[in-house]
N, C-alpha and C positions, 0 to 999 in steps of 0.2 A: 333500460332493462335488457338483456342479454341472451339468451334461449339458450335453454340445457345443452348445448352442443359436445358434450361430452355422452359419446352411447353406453349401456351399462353393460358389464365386463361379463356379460354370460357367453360364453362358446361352446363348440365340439372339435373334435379333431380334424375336422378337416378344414377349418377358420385356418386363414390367409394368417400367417405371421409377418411377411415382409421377408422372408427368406432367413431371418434369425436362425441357428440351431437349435433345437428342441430339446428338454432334458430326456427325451427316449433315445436321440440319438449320442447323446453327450454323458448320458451315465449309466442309466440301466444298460445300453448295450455298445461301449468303445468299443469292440471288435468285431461288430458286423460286417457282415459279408456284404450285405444287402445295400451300403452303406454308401453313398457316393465319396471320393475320395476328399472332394473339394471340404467337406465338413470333420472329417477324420483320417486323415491321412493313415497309410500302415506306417508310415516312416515316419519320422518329425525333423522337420526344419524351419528354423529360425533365420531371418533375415539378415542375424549377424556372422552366419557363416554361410561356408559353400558348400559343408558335409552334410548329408541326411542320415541321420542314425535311427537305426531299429531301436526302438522305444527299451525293448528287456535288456538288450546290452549295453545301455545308458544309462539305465538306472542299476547295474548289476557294478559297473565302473563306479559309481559315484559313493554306493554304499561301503564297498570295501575300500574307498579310500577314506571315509569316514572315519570307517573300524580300524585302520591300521594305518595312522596318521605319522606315528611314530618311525616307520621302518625308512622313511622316505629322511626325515632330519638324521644331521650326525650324532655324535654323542657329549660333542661340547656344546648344540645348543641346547639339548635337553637337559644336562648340568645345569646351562643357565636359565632354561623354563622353571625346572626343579625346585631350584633357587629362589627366584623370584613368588615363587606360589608360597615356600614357605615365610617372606617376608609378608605376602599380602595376608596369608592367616594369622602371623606375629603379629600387624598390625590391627585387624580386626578383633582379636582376642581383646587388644589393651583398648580398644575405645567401647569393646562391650562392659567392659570392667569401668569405664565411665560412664558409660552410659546407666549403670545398673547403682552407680555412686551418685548420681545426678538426680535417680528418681526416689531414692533413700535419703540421702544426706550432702543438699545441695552445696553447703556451705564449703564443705570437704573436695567437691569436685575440681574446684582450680587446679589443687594442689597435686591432684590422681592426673591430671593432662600435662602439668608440668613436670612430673616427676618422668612421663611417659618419654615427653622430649627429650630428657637429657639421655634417655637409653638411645635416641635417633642422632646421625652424624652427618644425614645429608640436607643440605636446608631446603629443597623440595619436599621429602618426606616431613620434614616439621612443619610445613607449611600445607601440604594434605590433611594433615591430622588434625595442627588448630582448626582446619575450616571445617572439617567432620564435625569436630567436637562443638564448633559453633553454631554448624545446623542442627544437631542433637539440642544443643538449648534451647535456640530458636524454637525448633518443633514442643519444648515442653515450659514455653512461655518464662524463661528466665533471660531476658532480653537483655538484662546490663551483663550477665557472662559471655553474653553470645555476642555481645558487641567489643566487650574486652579481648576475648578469643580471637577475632578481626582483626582488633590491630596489630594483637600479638604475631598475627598471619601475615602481618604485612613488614614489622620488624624482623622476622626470623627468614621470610620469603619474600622480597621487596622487588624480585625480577620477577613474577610471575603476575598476569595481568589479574589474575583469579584471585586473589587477595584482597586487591584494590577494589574488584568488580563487586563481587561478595562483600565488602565494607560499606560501601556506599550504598549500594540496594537497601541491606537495613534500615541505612538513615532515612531513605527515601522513603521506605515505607512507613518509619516512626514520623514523617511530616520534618523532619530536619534535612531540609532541601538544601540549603546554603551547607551545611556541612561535608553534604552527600557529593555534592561539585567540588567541595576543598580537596576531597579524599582526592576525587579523581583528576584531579589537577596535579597531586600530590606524585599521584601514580604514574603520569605523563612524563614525571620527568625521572622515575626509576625504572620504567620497563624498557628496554630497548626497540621491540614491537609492539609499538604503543597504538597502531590504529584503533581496535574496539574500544580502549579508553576515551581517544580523542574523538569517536562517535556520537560514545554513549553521552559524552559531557555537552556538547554540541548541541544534541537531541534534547536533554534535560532543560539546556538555557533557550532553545524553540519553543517546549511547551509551557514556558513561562515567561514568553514574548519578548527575552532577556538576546537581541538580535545583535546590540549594538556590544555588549559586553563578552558575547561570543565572539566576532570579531576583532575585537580587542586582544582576547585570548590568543587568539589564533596570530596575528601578526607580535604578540611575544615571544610565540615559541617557531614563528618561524627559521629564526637566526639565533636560534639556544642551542648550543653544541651540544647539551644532554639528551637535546630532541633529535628524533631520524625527520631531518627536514622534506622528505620525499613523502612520507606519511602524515606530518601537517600540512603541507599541497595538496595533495589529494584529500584531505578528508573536507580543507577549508576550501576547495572548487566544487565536493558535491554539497559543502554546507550553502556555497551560493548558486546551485542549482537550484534547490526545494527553496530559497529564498525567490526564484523566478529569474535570477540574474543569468540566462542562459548565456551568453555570447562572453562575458567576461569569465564561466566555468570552464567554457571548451577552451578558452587562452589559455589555460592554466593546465589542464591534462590533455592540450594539445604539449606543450613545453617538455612534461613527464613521459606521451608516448615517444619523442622526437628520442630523447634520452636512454630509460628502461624499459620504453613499453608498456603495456597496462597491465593489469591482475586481474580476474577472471570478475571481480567484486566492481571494478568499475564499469566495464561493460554491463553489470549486473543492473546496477546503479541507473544509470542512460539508459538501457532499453524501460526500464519499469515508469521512470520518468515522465520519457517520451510516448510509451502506450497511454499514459494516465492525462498528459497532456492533449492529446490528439495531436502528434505531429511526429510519430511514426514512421508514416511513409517519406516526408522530409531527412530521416536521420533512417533510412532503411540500411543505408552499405555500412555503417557499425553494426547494427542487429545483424547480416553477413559473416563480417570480418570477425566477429566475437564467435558465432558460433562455429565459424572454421576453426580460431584458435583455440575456442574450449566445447568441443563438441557433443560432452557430456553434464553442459551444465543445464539445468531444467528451464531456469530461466531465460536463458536465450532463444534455447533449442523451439520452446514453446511461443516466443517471439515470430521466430522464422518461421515456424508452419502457418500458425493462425492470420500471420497477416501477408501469406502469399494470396495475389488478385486471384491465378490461373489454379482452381481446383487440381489439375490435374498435375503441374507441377508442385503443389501439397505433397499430394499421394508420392512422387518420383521421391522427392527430397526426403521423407518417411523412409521409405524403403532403403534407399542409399545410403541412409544414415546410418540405421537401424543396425549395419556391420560392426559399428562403432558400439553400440549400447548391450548394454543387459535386455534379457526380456522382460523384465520386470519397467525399466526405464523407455523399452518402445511400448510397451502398451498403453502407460503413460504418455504419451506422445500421440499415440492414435488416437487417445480419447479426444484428446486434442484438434487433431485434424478435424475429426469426426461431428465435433461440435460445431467448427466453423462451415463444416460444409453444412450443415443440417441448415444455420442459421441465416446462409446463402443461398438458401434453397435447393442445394443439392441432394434431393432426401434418398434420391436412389444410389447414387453416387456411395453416398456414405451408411447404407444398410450394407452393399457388398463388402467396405472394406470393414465394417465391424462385425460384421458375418464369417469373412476369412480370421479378423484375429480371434474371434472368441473360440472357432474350431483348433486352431493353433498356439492358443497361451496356455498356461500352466492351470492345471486344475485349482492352486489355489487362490492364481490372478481373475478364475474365469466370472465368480460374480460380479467384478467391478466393472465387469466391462458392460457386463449384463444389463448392472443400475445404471449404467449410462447408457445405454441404449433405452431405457423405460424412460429415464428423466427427458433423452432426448425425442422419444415421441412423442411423452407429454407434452413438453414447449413446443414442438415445431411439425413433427408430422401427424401421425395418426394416437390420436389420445385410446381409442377404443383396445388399443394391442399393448398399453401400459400397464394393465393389469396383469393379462398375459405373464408377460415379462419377469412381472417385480415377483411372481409367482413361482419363477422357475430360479429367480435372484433369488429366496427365501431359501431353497432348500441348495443352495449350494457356499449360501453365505457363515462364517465362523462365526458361533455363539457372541461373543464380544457387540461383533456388527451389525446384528439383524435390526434393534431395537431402529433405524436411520430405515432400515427398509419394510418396517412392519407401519412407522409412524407415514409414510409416503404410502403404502396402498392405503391404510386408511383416508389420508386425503386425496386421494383418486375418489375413493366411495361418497367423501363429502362433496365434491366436483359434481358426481352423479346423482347426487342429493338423495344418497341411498347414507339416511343419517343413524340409523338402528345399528348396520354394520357399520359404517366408521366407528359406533362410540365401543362397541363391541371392542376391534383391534387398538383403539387409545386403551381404553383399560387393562387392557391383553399387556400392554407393554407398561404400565404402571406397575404390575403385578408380580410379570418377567423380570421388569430390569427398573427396579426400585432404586438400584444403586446409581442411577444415570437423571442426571437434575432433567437433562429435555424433556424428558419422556410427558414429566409432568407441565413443562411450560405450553405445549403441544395441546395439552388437553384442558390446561385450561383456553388457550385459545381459542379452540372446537367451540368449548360453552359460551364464551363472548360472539364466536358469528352466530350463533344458536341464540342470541339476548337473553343468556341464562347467564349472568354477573354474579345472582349467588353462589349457583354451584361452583362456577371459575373460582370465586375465592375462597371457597371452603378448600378445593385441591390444590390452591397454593399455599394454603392456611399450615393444612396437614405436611404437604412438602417440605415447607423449612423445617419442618420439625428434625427432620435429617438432614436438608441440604442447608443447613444455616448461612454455609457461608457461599453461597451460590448469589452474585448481584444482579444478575438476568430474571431471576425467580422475585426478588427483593424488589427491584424495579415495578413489575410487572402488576406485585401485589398490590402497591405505592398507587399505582396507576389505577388499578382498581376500585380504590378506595373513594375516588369521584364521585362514582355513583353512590356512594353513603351521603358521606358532606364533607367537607375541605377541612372541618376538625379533627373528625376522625382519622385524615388524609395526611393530614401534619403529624398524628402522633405514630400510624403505622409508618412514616418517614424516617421520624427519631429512631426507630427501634434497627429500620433499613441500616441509617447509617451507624448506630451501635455496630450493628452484626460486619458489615462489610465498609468500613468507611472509606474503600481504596474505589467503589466502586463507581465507575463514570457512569454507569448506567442509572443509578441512584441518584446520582448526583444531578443528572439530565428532568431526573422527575421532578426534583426540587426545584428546577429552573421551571419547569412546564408550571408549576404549580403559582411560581413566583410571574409567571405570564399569563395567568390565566384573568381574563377581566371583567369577570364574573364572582370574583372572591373578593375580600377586604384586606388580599397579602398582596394584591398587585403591587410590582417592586419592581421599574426594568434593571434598577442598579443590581438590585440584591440575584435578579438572574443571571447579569453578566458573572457576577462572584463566581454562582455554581456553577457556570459553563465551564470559566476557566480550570474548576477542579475536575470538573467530568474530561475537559480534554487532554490535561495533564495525568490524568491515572488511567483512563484509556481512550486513546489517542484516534483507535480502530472503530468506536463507535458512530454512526454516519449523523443519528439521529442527533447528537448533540452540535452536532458542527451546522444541521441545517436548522435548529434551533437561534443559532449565532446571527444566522439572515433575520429571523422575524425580529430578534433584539434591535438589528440597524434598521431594521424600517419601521418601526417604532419609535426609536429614538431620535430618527436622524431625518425621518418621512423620506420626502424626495431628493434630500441629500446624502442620502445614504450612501458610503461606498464599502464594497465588499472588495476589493482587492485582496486584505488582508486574511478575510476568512476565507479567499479562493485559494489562495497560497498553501493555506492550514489542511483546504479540503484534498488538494491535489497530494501533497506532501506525507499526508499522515493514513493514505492508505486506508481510507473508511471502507467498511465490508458487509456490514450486519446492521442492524436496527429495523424495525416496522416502518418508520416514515422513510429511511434511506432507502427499503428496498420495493417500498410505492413507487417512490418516485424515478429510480433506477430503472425498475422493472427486474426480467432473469434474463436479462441479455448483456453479452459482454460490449462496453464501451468507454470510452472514456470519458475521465469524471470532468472532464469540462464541459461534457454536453450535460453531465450529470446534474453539474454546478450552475448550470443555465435555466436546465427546469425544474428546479430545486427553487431559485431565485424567483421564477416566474409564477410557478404553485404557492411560493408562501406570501407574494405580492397578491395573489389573486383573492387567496384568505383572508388574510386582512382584510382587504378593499371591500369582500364579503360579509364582513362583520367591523366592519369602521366603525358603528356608533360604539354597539356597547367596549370597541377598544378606548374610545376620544372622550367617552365617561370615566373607563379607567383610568385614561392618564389627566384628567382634570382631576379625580378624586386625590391624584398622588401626588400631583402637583400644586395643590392647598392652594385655588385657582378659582375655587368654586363660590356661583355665586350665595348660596345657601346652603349650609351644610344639612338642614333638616329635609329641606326639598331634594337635594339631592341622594339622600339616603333615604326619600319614597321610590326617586327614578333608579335606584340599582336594585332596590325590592322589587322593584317590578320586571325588572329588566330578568333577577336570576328567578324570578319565578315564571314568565316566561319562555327562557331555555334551558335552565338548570346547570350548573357549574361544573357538572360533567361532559357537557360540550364541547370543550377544550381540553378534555384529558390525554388525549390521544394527537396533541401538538395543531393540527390543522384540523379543522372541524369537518371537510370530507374526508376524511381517513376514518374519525371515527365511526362517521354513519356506516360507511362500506364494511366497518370491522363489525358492527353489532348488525349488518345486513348486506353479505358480500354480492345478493343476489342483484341489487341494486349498480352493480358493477357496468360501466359503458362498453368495456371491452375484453376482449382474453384475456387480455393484456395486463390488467387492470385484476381480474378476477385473480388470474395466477399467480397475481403479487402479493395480494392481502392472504390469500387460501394457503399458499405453497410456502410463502416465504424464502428464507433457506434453507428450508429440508431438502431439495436437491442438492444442495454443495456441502452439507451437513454442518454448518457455519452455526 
């Protein structure tokens, strides 16, 4: 058990902020006198220049060249602006006039999008328009027009990769997988700049462990003259990167830099890799060389600050750079810094420098910088000043965003087990912002660390009733239904995968369900099945890939090897899930350590509960010496712990979630409590 170390968010004014700027000094009064300069400058300058400009004559420039945008072009491009506007409203006119034939009289609608075409003579414009007209069907569930219209897009426009990409998506999402690869193979050898095809198809035969036949692919089209063989190289060096074959990847886009050099996307590639791999600092002078070459790209840029050793060459490299960037794009970057210093322990370090940029970014940058100054006291310096904080985030944050910073002070208040006000501000934003599915996953989470499972399900109940096709909501419900009985659990499953069958998250419950060894559906085959759909529809979920470990040591005991599902874990960029962000934690690292104590927490559970798994896998494996005796010893066994024990993947996650108080660590606490409402994930 862990002591409230969180103190409760009462202040006055004269409470130590940490030197943060204040909304007295940042909005009721920008032009004080009284004012130190350090927090409002009378001038404003930005790091990306060397001018200081008086603030009214900035904004007096910027206005009037808004308003008289015109005076500045000739009069042949405004011709051709002119021009152009009245084809995009010709255009628009005739797919409303489809569109308005589509919700009337569908049969008639081919013939209104065909007829459209022959007025068009350029075959990009015919090929915009099929695909408008095909997401218009799409959106009103006429699915063979909208897949006709595709191809039609793909005949009429066969150099545009948007044809191809848009044909295939369909299929994949109607489960005609093999088809959906045809297309795009199809498309390989008609677009000329074919990488996103030869990506996306590459990616599609990974999450369907199709490894050998990808390669395959790939050495046909290396030596096909209709292919750009520079863009099969590279796509099939990073496809044997994410395969783990590093040394044989860099041979090959070492060959491409000697030649044309790299594209901003490979570097893109390698850095993300190598941070996920943990071997970073090994491959640092690319993370360098890339961000010299492309010094406005987010992903690098964001490479090079987070994993400089020397704080204070952080901060240099920030500043230097920052000439080069928008202010929008360095404030982004300081968050950056700012995090890593915190989580180094620089805490004073990085109060001055997100002190200096929140007095100097743009009034509509300044709450972001805010919520990350709260989120970053919360994890790491002083929790007591994150209420503070998210206080003064509230009243400068745009309608749209608040619902991300009203759900975070309320769990501040649950933190301080000041449980009255959290349910107060969850409901506040059920209320507010009904249109937004977290608001409600949020709260029902509240009622399950609260071991209120009715109330959580009645608010996911009511939920779908609007977000039907929300699979985080659908999931969550699924999961719930434990605590009833594993029939009732099955059938609100069915309805899950009805409403969203694309979704991995659903798909993840049905595995949990199908591993649960406490039921009479224990099945490790029939788990593997839904794993493999939850990781094929989404890929980004963490919870089903560490699901994948309990399967091999189940199946496989002490022969287990994860190789394959470490490759899967590294590669496919997992971000979100309950068990992923236990075991993660809210710290940034790489997922091979990730993967290490991922492997070790689900060895540990098991070992924890060995009998009632080693009754499950005799019952499944028709092994048993008596079937009547053996269905007294699982009677007893689930009336003993009861079948929601395992609803929540590993059986200490779920205790901590129906009793967070029970938490060993911050650490721990902040992961079950918090989640990703910091990152807003």
């Amino acid at each position: 058990m862990i002591p409230a170390y969180y103190n409760p968010p009462f202040y006055n004014k004269s409470d130590n902020v940490h030197n943060y700027p204040t909304s007295s000094n940042l909005v009721s009064q920008p032009q004080s006198s009284n004012m130190q300069s350090y927090f409002y400058p009378n001038k404003i300058h930005r790091s990306n220049s060397d001018i200081w400009y008086d603030q009214s004559h900035c904004i007096s420039i910027i206005d009037q060249f808004e308003t008289n945008i015109e005076m500045f072009l000739p009069k042949s491009l405004l011709k051709e602006i002119d021009g152009s506007q009245e084809q995009i409203i010709s255009s628009t006119g005739s797919l409303d006039k489809f569109e308005s034939v589509l919700n009337e009289n569908p049969e008639n609608a081919k013939s209104v999008i065909l007829n459209i075409i022959k007025t068009q003579t350029d075959s990009k414009e015919q090929g915009k328009t099929l695909r408008s007209a095909a997401e218009m069907a799409k959106r009103l569930s006429e699915i063979s027009l909208a897949l006709e219209l595709y191809s039609l897009s793909c005949t009429y426009d066969p150099t545009t990769p948007a044809s191809w990409i848009d044909r295939a998506k369909l299929l994949d999402e109607l489960g005609d997988y093999e088809k959906a690869d045809n297309v795009l193979q199809e498309g390989i050898y008609n677009v000329q700049n074919c990488e996103q095809l030869i990506r996306k198809l590459l990616k599609s035969l990974e999450r369907t462990n199709k490894v050998e036949t990808a390669r395959s692919f790939l050495g046909s089209i290396v030596k096909n003259k209709k292919v750009d063989n520079e863009s099969a190289l590279v796509e099939g060096a990073l496809f044997e990167l994410r395969q783990g074959n590093i040394e044989q990847a860099m041979r090959i886009l070492q060959f491409i830099k000697v030649k044309n050099g790299w594209k901003p996307n490979i570097y893109s590639e390698l850095v993300q890799y190598f941070e996920r791999s943990g071997i970073i600092y090994q491959n640092f002078d690319i993370v360098e060389e890339g961000a010299r070459l492309n010094p406005r790209n987010a992903i690098i840029c964001q490479s090079l600050l987070k994993n400089q050793k020397s704080p204070t060459e952080a901060i240099t490299i920030l500043h230097d750079s920052s000439r080069k960037w928008t202010n929008e794009f360095t404030d982004k970057m300081t968050t950056v810094v700012c995090e890593s210093l915190a989580a180094n322990g620089y805490l004073n370090l990085m109060r001055s420098l997100l002190a200096e940029a929140i007095s100097l970014c743009s009034p509509k940058q300044r709450y972001k910088l805010f919520f990350t100054a709260s989120t970053i006291e919360l994890t790491y310096g002083d929790p007591s000043v994150s209420p503070l904080l998210l206080d003064l985030t509230l009243k400068l944050t745009p309608y749209k965003s608040r619902p991300m910073i009203i759900i975070l002070s309320a769990k501040v208040f649950e933190l301080n087990k000041e449980y009255d006000q959290a349910l107060i501000l969850f409901e506040r934003a059920t209320m507010e912002y009904f249109a937004e599915w977290r608001v409600f996953l949020e709260l029902a989470q509240f009622h399950v660390h609260r071991n209120n499972i009715k109330k959580a399900i009645e608010v996911l109940t009511n939920a779908l009733i609007t977000h039907t096709g929300s699979g985080r909501l659908w999931a969550f419900r699924v999961q719930l239904e434990a605590f009833n009985s594993v029939e009732s659990q099955i059938s609100v499953l069915k309805s899950a995968i009805q409403a969203v069958p694309k979704s991995g998250e659903v798909w993840c419950e049905a595995a949990r369900i199908a591993l649960n060894p406490l039921t009479k559906f224990f099945n490790i085959q029939c788990a593997k099945q839904f794993l493999e759909f939850a990781y094929r529809f989404t890929p980004q979920h963490g919870d089903s890939l560490i699901e994948m470990i309990r399967v091999e040591i189940l199946e496989k005991g002490q022969s287990a090897n994860f190789a394959e599902i470490e490759k899967k874990f590294i590669s496919s960029e997992g971000n979100y899930g309950l068990l992923f962000i236990y075991i993660k934690k809210l710290t940034d690292r790489p997922l091979t350590d990730v993967f290490a104590d991922a492997v070790r927490e689900v060895r540990s559970d098991v070992f924890r509960n060995y009998k009632v798994y080693s009754r499950a896998i005799s019952r499944s494996s028709f092994v048993v010496r008596s079937i009547f005796e053996e269905e007294e010893r699982f009677n007893q066994m689930k009336n003993e712990n009861g079948s929601h024990k395992f609803a929540f993947g590993l059986t200490k996650v779920g205790e901590l979630m129906l009793n967070p108080s029970q938490c060993e660590t911050s650490e721990e606490l902040l992961s079950i409590v918090l989640g990703t409402s910091t990152s807003g994930q």
